[in-house]
C-alpha positions in Angstrom: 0.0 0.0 0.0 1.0 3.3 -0.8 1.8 5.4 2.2 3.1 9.4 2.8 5.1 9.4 5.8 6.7 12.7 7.6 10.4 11.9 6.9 10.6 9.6 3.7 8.1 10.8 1.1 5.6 8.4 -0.4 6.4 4.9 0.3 5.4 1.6 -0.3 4.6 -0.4 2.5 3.3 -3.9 2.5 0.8 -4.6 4.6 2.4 -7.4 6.6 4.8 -5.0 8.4 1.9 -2.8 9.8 2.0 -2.6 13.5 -1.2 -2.7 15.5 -1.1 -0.4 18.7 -4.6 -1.2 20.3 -4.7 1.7 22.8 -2.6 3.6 20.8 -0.1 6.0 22.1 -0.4 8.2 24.8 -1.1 11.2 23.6 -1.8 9.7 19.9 -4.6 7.9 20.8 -6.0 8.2 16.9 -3.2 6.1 15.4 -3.3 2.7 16.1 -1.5 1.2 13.1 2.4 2.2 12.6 5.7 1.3 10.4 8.6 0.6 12.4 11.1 2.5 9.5 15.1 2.5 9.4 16.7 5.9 8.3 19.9 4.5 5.5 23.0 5.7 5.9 25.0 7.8 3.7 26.6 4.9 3.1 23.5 2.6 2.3 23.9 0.9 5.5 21.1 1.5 8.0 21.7 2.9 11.3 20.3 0.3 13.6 20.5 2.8 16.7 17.6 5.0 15.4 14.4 4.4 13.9 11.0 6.5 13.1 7.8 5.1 14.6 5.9 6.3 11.5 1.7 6.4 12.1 -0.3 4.4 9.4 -3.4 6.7 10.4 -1.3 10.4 10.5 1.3 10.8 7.4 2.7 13.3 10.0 2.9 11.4 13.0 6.0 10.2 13.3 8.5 9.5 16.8 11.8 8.7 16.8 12.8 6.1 18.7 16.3 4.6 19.6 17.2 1.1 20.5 18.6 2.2 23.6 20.1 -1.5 24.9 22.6 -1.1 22.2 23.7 2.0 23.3 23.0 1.6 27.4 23.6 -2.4 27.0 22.9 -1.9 31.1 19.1 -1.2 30.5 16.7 -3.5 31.4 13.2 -1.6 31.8 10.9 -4.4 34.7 7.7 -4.2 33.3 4.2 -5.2 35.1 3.1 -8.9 33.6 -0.4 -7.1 33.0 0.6 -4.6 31.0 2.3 -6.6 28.3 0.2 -9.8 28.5 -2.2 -9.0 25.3 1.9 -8.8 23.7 2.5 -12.4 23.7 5.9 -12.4 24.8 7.1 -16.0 24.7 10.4 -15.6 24.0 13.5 -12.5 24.0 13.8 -13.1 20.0 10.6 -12.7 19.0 9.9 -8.9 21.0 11.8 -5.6 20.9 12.4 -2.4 23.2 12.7 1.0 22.0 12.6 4.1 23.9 11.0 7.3 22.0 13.6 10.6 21.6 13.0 13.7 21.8 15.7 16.1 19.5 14.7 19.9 20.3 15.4 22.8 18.5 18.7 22.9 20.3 20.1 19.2 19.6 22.3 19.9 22.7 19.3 18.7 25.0 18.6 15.7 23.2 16.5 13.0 25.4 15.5 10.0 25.3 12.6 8.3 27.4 13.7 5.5 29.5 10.6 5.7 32.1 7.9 4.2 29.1 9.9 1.9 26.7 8.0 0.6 23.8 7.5 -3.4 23.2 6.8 -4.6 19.7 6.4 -8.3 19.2 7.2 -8.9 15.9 5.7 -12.2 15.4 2.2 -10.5 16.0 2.7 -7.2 14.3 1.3 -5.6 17.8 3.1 -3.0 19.7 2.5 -0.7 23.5 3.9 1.8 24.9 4.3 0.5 28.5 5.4 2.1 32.6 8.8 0.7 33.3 8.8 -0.2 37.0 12.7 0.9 37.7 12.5 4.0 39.8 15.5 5.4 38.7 15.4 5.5 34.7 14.0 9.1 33.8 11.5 10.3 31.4 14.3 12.6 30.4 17.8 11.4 30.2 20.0 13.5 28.5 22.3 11.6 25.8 23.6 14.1 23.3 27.2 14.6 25.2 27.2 10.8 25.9 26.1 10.1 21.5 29.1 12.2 20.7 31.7 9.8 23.2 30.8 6.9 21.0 
């Protein structure tokens, strides 16, 4: 299906990749369906740290989000069983976490959400934005200093 997106122009899309987010997002609670999209690299590589969260239902709905294990390989958001039970998780391969990012007008305060992680199970096609139970991962954590070390 043909499909205009915020970042990458008209794009086909089969319909096999389409992402079903049942409650949505908060604060996006009219798009439910979403492409999980990889930016290519100047090189024609893709850049597997970021992604765009790109809505099905809003061509300009679209969050970045980063896959923050392989850059904090320390981060394991605890989750409520509840919350992610509709998910299916069976097994580590077949689900994945991203955290959304924020990029404001000055880069310099970059931030990325560690607080609500985003689960996608693949195997399904269903995603959910989800509370992480660890008390001390922030809602803001600033990485723009720590993206230039690496």
């Amino acid at each position: 299906m043909k499909m205009k997106t915020r970042h990458f122009g008209e794009v086909d899309v089969p319909e096999d990749i389409i992402l079903s987010f049942d409650e949505g997002i908060p604060g996006f609670p009219n798009s439910k369906r979403f492409v999980l999209m990889e930016e290519p690299s100047r090189d024609g590589k893709t850049d597997n740290l970021f992604y765009w969260l790109q809505s099905v239902d809003e061509s300009d709905l679209a969050l970045m989000l980063m896959d923050v294990v392989k850059f904090m390989p320390e981060y394991d958001p605890s989750v409520n069983l509840d919350d992610v039970q509709d998910l299916e998780l069976l097994d580590s391969d077949q689900y994945f976490v991203y955290n959304v990012v924020v990029v404001p007008e000055d880069v310099e305060k970059m931030s990325v959400n560690l607080k609500a992680p985003i689960i996608i199970n693949d195997r399904i096609k269903k995603g959910k934005q989800v509370l992480s139970q660890n008390e001390d991962y922030a809602i803001k954590y600033f990485i723009y200093e720590e993206l230039n070390k690496k």
